[in-house]
C-alpha positions in Angstrom: 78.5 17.2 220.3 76.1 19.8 220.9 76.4 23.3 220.4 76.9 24.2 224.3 79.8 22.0 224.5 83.3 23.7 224.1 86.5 21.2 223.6 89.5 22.3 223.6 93.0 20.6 224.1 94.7 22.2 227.0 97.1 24.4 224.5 94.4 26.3 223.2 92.9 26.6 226.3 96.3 28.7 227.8 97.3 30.4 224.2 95.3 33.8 223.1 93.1 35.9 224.7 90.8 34.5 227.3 92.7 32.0 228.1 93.6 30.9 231.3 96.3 32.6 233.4 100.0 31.3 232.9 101.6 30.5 235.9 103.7 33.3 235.6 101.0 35.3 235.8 99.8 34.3 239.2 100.3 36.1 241.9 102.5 34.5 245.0 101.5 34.3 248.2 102.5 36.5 250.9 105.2 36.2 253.4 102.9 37.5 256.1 99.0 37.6 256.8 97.1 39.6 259.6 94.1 38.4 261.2 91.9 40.6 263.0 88.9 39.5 265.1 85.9 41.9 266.3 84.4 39.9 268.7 80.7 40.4 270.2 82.0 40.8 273.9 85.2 41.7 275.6 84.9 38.0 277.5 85.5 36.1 274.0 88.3 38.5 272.6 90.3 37.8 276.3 89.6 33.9 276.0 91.1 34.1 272.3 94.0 35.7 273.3 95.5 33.4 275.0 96.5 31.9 271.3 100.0 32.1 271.5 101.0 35.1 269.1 97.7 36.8 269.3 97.2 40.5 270.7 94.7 42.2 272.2 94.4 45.0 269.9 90.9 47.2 271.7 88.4 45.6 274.3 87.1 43.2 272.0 89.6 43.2 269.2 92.2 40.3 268.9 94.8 40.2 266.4 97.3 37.4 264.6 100.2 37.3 262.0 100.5 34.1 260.5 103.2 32.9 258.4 101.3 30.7 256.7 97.3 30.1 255.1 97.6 26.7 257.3 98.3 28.6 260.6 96.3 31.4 260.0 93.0 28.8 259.5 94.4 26.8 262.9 94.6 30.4 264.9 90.9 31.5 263.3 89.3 27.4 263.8 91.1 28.0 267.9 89.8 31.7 268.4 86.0 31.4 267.0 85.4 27.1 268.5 86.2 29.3 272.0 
């Protein structure tokens, strides 16, 4: 092999320093996530609040918790496609 290739069996890839992260050491996700939207007129924040769950937060502000990554991507794909 040449000298730019590195192999390495997947235990000494996770052992030592510079390994890769044990799971352990991953963070978990959070229970709660907050998305905020600035739109460019007042028009577009009131059309993308009629998300169910979403606040008007200012005159062109919108906000969202989502309990999950998947719903938090379905309320930002509804509120920006407007």
């Amino acid at each position: 092999m040449g000298s730019a290739t590195v192999n390495k069996s997947p235990q000494e890839a996770l052992a030592g320093p510079g390994g890769l992260p044990l799971l352990a050491d991953v963070p978990l996700l959070a229970d709660e996530y907050l998305l905020e939207f600035c739109f460019s007129s007042a028009g577009r924040a009131r059309a993308a609040s009629f998300y169910p769950g979403a606040e008007r937060a200012g005159e062109r502000i919108v906000s969202y918790r989502a309990k999950s990554i998947m719903e938090l991507l379905t309320a930002k794909m509804f509120m920006t496609e407007i």
